[in-house]
C-alpha positions as CSV (number, residue, x, y, z in Angstrom):
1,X,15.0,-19.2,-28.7
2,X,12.4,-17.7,-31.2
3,X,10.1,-17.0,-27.3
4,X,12.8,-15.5,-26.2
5,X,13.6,-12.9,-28.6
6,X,10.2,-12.4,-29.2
7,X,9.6,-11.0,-25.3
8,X,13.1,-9.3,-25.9
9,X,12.1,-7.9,-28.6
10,X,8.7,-6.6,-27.1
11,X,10.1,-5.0,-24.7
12,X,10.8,-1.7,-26.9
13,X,6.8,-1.6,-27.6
14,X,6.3,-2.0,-23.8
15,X,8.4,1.6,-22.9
16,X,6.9,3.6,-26.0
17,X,3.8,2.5,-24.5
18,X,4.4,4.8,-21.1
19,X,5.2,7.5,-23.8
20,X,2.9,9.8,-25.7
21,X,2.9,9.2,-29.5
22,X,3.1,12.6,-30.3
23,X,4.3,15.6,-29.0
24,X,0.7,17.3,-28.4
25,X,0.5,14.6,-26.1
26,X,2.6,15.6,-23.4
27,X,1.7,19.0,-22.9
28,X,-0.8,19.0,-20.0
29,X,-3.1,21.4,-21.7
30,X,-4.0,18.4,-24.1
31,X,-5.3,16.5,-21.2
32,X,-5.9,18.6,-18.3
33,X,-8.8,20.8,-20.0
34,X,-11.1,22.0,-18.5
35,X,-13.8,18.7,-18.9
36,X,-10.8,16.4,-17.6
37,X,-8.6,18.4,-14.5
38,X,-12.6,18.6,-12.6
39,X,-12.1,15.0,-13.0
40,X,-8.5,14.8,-11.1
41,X,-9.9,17.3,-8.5
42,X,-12.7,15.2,-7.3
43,X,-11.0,12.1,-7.4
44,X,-8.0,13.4,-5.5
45,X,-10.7,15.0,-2.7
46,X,-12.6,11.8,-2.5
47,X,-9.2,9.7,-2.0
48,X,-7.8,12.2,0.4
49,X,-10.8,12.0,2.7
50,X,-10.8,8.0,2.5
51,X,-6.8,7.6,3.4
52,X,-7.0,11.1,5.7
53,X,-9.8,9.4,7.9
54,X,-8.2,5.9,7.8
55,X,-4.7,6.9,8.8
56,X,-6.4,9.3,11.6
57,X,-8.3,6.9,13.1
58,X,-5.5,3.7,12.9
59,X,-3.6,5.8,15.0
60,X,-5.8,7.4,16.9
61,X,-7.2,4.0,18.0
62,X,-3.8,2.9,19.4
63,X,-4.1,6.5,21.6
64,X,-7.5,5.8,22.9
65,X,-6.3,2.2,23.4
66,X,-3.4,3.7,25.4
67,X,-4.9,6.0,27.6
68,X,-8.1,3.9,28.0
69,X,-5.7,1.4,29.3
70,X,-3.2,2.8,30.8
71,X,0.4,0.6,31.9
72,X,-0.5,-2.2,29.3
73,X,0.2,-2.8,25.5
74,X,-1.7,-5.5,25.4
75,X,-5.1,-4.7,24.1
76,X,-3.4,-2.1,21.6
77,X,-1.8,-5.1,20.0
78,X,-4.5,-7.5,20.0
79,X,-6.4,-4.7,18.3
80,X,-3.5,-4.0,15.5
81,X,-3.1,-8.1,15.3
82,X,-6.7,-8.7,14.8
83,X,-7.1,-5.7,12.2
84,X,-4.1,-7.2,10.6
85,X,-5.4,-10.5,10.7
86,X,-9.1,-9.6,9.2
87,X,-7.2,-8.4,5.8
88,X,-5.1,-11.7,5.5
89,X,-8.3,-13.6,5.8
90,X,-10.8,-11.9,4.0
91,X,-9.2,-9.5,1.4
92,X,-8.8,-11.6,-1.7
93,X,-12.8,-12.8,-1.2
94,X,-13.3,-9.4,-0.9
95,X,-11.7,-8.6,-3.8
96,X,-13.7,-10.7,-5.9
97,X,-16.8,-9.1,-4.7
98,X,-15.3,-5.2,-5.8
99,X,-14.3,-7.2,-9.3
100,X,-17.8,-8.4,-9.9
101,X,-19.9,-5.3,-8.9
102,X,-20.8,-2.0,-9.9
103,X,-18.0,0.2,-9.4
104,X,-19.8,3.1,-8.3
105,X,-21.9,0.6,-6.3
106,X,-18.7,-1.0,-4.7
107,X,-17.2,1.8,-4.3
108,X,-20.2,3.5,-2.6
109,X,-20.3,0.7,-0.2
110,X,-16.6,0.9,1.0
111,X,-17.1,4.5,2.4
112,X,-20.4,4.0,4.1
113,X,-18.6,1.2,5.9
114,X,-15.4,3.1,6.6
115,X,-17.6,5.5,8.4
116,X,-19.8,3.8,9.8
117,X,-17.3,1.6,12.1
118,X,-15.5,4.6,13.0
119,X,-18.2,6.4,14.3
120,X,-19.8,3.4,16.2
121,X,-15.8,2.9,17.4
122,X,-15.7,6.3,18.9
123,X,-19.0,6.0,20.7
124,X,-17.3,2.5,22.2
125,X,-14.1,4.3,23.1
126,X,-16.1,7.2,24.6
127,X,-17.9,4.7,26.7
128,X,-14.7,3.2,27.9
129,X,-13.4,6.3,28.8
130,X,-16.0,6.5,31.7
131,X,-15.8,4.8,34.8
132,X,-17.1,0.8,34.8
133,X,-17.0,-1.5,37.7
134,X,-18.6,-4.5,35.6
135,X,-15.8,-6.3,33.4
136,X,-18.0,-8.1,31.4
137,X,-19.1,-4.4,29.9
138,X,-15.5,-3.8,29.6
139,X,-14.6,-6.8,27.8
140,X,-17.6,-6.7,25.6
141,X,-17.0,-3.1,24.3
142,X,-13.0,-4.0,23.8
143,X,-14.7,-6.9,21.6
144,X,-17.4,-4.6,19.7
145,X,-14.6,-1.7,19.0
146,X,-12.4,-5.5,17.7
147,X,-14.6,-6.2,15.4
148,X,-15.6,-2.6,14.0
149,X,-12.0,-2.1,13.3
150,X,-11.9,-5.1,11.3
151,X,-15.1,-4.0,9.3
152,X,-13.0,-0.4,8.8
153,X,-10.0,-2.4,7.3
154,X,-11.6,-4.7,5.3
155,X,-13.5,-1.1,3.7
156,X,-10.6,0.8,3.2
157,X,-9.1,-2.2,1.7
158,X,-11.7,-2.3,-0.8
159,X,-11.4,1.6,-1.5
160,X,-7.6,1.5,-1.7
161,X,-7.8,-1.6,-4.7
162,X,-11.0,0.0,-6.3
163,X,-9.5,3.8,-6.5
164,X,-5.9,3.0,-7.4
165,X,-6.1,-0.4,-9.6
166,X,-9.1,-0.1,-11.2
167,X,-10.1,3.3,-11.4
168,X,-6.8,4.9,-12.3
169,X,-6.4,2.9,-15.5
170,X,-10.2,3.8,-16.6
171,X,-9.6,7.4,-15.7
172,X,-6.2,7.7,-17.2
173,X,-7.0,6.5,-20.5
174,X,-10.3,8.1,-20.9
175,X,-8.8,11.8,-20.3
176,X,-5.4,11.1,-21.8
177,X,-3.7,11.8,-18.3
178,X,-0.4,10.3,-18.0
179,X,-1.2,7.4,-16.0
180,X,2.3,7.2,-14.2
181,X,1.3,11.0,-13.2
182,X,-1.8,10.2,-11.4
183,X,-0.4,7.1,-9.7
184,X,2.4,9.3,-7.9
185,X,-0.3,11.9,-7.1
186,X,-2.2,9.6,-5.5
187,X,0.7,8.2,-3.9
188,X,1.3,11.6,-2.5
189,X,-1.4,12.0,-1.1
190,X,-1.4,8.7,0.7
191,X,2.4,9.9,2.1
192,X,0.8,13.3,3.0
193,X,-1.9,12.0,4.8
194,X,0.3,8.8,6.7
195,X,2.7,11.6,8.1
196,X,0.0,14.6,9.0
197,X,-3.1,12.8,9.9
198,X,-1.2,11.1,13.0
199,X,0.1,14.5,14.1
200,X,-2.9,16.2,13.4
201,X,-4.5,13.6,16.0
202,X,-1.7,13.0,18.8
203,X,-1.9,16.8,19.1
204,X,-5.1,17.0,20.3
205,X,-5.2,13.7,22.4
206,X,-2.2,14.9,24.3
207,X,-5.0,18.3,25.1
208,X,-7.9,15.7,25.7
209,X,-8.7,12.2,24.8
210,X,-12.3,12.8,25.0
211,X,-11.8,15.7,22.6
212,X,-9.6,13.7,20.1
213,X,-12.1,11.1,20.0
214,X,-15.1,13.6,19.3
215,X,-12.6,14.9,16.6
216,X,-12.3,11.8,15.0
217,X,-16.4,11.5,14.8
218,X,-16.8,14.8,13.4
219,X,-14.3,14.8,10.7
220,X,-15.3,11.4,9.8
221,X,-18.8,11.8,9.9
222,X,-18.8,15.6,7.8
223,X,-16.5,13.8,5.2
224,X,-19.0,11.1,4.2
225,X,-21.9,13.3,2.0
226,X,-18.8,15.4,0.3
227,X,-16.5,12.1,-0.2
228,X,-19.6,10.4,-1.4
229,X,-20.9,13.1,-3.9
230,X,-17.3,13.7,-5.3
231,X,-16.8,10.1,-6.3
232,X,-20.6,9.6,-8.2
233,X,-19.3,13.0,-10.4
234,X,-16.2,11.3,-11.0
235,X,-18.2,8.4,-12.0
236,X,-20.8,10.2,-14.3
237,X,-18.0,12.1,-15.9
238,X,-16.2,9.1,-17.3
239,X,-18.7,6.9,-19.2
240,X,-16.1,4.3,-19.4
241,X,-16.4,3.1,-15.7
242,X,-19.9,2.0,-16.6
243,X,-19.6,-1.7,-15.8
244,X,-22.5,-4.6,-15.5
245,X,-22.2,-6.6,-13.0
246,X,-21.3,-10.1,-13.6
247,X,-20.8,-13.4,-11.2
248,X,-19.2,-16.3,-12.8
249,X,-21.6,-19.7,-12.9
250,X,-19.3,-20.8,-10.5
251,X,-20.6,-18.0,-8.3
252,X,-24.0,-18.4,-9.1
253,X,-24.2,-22.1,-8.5
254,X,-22.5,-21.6,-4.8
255,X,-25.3,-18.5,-3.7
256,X,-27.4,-21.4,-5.4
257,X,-26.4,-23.8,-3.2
258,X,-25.7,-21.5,0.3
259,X,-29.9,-21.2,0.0
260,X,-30.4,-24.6,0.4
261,X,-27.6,-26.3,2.3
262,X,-24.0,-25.1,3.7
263,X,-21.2,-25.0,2.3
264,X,-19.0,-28.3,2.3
265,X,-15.2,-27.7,4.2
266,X,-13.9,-28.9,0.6
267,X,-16.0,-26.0,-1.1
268,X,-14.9,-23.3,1.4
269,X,-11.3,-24.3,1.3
270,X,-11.1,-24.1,-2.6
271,X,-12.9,-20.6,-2.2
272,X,-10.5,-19.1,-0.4
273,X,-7.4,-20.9,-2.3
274,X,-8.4,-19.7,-5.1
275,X,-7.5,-16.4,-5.2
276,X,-3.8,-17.1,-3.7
277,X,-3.7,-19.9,-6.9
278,X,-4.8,-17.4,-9.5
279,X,-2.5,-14.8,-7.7
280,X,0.9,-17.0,-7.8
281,X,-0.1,-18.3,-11.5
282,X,-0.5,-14.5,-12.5
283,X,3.1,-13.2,-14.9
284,X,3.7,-10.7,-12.6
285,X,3.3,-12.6,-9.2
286,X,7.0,-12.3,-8.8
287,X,7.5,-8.3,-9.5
288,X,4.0,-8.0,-6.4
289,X,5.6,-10.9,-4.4
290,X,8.8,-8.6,-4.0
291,X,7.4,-5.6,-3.2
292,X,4.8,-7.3,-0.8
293,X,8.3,-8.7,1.0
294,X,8.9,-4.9,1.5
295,X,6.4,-5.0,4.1
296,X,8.6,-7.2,6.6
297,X,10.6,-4.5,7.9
298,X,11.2,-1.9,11.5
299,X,13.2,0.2,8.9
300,X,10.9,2.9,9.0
301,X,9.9,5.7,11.3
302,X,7.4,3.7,13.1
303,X,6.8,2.6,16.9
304,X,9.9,0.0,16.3
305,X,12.3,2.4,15.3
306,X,11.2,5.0,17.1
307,X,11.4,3.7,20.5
308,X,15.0,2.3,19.5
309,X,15.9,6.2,18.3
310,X,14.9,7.3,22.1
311,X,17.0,4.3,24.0
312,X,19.8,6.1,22.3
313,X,19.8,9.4,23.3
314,X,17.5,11.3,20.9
315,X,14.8,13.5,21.8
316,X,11.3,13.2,20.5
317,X,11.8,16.3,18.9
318,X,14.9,15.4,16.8
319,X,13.1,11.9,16.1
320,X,10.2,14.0,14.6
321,X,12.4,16.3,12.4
322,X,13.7,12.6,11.3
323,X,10.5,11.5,10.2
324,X,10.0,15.1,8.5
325,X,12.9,14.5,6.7
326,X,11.9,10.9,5.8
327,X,8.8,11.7,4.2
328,X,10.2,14.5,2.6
329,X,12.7,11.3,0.8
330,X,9.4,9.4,0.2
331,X,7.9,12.3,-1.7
332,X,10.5,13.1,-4.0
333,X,10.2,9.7,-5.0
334,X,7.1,9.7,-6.4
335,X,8.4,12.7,-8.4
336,X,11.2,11.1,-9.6
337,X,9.7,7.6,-10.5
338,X,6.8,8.6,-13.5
339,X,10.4,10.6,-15.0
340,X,12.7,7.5,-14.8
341,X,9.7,5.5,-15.9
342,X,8.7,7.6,-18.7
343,X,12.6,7.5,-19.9
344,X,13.6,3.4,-19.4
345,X,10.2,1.7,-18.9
346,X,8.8,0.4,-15.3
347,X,10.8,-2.7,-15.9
348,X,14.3,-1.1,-15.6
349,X,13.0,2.1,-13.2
350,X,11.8,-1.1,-11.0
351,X,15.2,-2.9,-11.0
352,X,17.4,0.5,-10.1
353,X,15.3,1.4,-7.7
354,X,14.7,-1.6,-5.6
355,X,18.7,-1.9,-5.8
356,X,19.2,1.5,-4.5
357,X,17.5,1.0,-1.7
358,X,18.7,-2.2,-1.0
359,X,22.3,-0.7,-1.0
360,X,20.9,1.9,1.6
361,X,19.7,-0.6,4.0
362,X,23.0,-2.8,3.6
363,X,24.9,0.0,4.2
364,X,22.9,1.2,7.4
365,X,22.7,-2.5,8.7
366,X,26.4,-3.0,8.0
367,X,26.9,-0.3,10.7
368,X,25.4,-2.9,13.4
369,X,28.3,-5.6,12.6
370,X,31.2,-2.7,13.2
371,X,29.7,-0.7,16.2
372,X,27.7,-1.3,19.2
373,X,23.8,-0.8,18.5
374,X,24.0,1.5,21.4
375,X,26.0,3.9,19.9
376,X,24.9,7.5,18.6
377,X,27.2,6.8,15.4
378,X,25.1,3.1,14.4
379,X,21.9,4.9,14.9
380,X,22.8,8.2,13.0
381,X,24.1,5.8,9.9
382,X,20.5,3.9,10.3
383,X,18.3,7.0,9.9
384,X,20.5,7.9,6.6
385,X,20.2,4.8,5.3
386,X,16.8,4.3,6.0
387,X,15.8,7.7,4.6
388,X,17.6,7.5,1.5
389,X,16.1,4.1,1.1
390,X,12.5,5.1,0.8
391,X,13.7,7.1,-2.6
392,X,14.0,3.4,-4.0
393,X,11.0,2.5,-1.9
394,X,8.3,4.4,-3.6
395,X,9.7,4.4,-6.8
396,X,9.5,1.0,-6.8
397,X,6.2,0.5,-5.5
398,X,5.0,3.4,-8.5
399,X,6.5,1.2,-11.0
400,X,5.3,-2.1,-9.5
401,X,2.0,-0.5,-9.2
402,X,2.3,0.2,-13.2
403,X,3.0,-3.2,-14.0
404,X,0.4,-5.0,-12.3
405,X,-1.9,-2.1,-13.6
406,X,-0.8,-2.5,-17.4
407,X,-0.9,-6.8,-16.8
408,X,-4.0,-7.7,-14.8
409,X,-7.2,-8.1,-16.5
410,X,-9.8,-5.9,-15.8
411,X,-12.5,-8.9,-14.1
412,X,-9.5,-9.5,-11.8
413,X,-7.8,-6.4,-10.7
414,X,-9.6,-5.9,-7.3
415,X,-8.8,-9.4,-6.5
416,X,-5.3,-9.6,-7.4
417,X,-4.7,-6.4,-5.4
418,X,-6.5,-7.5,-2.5
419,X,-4.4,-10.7,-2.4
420,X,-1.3,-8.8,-2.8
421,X,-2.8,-6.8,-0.1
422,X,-3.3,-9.5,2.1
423,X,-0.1,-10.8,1.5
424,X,1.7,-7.4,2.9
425,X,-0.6,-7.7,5.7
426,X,1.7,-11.5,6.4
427,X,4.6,-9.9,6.1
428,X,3.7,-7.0,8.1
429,X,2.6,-9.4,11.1
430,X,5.9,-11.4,10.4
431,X,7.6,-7.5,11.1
432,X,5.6,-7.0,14.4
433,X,7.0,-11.1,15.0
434,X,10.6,-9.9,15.0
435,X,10.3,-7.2,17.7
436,X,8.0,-9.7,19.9
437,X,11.0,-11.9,19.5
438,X,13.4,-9.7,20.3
439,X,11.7,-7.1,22.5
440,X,14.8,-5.0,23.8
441,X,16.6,-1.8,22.0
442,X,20.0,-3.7,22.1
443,X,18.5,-6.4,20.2
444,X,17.1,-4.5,17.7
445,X,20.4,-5.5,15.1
446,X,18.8,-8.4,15.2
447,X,15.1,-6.7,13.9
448,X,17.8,-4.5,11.6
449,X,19.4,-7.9,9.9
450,X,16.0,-9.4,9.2
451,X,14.6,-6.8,7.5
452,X,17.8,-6.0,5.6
453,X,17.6,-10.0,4.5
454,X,13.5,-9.4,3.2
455,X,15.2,-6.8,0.9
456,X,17.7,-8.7,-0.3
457,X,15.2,-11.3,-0.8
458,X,12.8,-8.9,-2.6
459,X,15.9,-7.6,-5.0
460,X,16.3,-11.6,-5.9
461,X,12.8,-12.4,-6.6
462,X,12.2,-8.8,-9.0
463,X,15.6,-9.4,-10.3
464,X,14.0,-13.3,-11.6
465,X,10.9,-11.6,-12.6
466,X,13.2,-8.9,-14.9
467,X,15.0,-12.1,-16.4
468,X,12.0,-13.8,-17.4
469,X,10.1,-10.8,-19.1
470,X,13.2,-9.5,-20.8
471,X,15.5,-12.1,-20.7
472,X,18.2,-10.4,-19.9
473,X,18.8,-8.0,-16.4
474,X,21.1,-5.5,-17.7
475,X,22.4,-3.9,-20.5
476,X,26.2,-3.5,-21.9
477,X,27.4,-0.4,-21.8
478,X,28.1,1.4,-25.3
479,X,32.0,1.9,-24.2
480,X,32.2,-1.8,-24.1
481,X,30.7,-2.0,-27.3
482,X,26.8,-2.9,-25.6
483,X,24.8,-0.8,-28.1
484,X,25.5,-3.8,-31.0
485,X,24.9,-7.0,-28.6
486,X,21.8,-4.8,-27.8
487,X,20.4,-4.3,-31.1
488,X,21.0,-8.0,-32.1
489,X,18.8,-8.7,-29.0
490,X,16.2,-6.4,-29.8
491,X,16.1,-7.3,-33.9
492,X,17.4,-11.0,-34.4
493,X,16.7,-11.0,-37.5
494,X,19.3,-8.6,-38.8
């Protein structure tokens, strides 16, 4: 009893630590002088080169797949599956890596090999693009572009974990920038860039594949010196992401031994469990497990939904002012969520907003148990739904994202990430499962009522995880007399 009240009765310390302690401290001349906002600029350019280039060229890939190939899906989805497939594998070791090296270093090394496999990719694609009578050369360059996309993934992976786990918190407190602030700017940008970079692109390839893929090499290639030199000023401008490397003797003794003899299956296999053990041990494993579930879903503008929005009766143009207005959802989330985080704490702000959009999605996949999937009505109630929904979304992930920030220590943040990474990368396969499964648009209730349940699921798991760090999920209402059961939680000993 005395453990319980004593992580009820931390919880009020937990919220007055996402406020300022004073009132100086929230006015943003107090932290965006003019030493700190140069700061925020360069890190914001440097991320928005690394996700503007990765979400170009993930789906300008599937273009160049598409018209390289023309009649066939299939080597498009071997290349998303074996992209996917990299990340399950290899994120959480690579994760370790990030945690144990320089960050500047580490972080150095994730853009020179983004770029580097996009440009060799686009030569490849170029060279598919011409005439070939020899399958074997075919085959072989389908292989190469395979395994350069999994190089780019496994990069970007590493950038995404360094930047927004790591680097954020450093940054945040060293400049006294509210870090829920800088987490939704980020997150911005990464919404910016996942609905314009894939217009940008499909605008030009429908003009010229040839000229999209040259497109793709030159923005890619200029952004590499300017990416590179913003992130080193970031770096020598905050004297707290100095970091020695360190390897654990447990690393040392396995380089140790890979110089003399293989590695034994036993020694592999504990390598890579690992991660997943320290992962599922981790406090907040449960609040990361449930937004990871997130991941299994077609409720989103993508391919899925998409090509189920046109087998009713929608025109691509209407299905793009959709996604418009989607995104536009998405972004006022990340507004909304450092606000309501600032006011209850990223415990609660997690919990309302996970339930909100869980009652959007119910509500749209309800429609499917009423109406035929055909219909113009069930598919009109979708699109609300799921639009509303990513509101709830985002500010859940924000909040999430503050938790595991403010609860993972700093030797294990990239590797925590990049399993929890690697784990949306399951679910996400799992997603592309249920459409393989059931491949036709009047099946896709079925799609609908699976991703609808991995929501549910998600609600139950953060709901567990709210329980065991407050020990309690809501709170009583004052009319019904809630403000005195709540302060006899919160002080026991009155």
């Amino acid at each position: 009893m005395q453990q319980q009240a004593d992580r009820v009765s931390h919880e009020p310390n937990a919220s007055e630590a996402l406020l300022p302690t004073s009132a100086e401290a929230v006015t943003p001349a107090n932290w965006a002088t003019t030493e700190a906002q140069p700061v925020l600029t360069r890190l914001y350019i440097s991320h928005t080169l690394s996700t503007w280039n990765s979400r170009m060229f993930e789906f300008g890939a599937v273009l160049f797949l598409a018209s390289i190939f023309p009649g066939t899906l299939l080597y498009a989805s071997i290349y998303a599956l074996v992209r996917a497939l990299s990340a399950v594998v290899l994120s959480s070791w690579l994760g370790a890596r990030v945690d144990q090296s320089d960050r500047l270093v580490a972080l150095r090394h994730s853009i020179v090999w983004q770029r580097v496999p996009v440009a060799a990719s686009c030569l490849c694609f170029l060279a598919l693009l011409m005439p070939m009578d020899s399958w074997v050369m075919t085959t072989g360059l389908f292989v190469l572009v395979g395994l350069l996309a999994c190089m780019e993934k496994l990069a970007a992976a590493a950038n995404t974990v360094a930047v927004e786990r790591d680097w954020a918190i450093v940054i945040s407190d060293s400049i006294n920038a509210p870090r829920q602030d800088l987490n939704a700017s980020m997150r911005r940008i990464d919404l910016f860039c996942k609905l314009v970079a894939p217009v940008f692109i499909s605008l030009i390839e429908s003009l010229s594949t040839r000229v999209a893929i040259w497109t793709v090499f030159g923005v890619n290639t200029a952004s590499v010196l300017i990416e590179y030199v913003a992130i080193a000023q970031v770096y020598r401008s905050v004297p707290a992401l100095t970091r020695t490397p360190a390897f654990s003797n447990e690393d040392e003794e396995s380089h140790s031994s890979d110089d003399h003899t293989s590695r034994s299956v036993a020694s592999y296999l504990q390598n890579t469990i690992a991660p997943w053990q320290e992962y599922i041990a981790n406090p907040v494993f449960l609040a990361s497990f449930a937004l990871s579930l997130l991941y299994l879903t077609v409720l989103s503008f993508a391919a899925t939904m998409t090509t189920y929005l046109l087998h009713t009766g929608f025109t691509p143009i209407q299905v793009s002012c959709m996604r418009i207005g989607s995104v536009a959802a998405e972004l006022s989330g990340t507004w909304t969520a450092p606000v309501i985080m600032n006011r209850i704490g990223p415990i609660r702000s997690g919990l309302w907003f996970l339930n909100w959009q869980f009652c959007c999605v119910a509500a749209a996949s309800a429609a499917f148990a009423f109406w035929d999937s055909n219909s113009r009505l069930v598919a009109g109630s979708l699109i609300t739904g799921v639009a509303l929904s990513r509101i709830g979304l985002w500010g859940f992930d924000l909040s999430v994202q503050f938790l595991v920030q403010d609860n993972i220590e700093e030797h294990a943040r990239a590797r925590f990430s990049a399993t929890e990474m690697a784990l949306q990368n399951i679910f996400e396969m799992l997603s592309f499962a249920s459409t393989i499964v059931f491949p036709r648009p009047e099946q896709f209730q079925y799609p609908v009522l699976i991703s609808s349940g991995a929501v549910a699921v998600a609600a139950v798991c953060f709901a567990a995880y709210v329980r065991k760090e407050r020990g309690h999920l809501l709170h009583r209402s004052r009319c019904l007399g809630g403000d005195k059961v709540l302060y006899q939680e919160i002080r026991p000993e009155a």
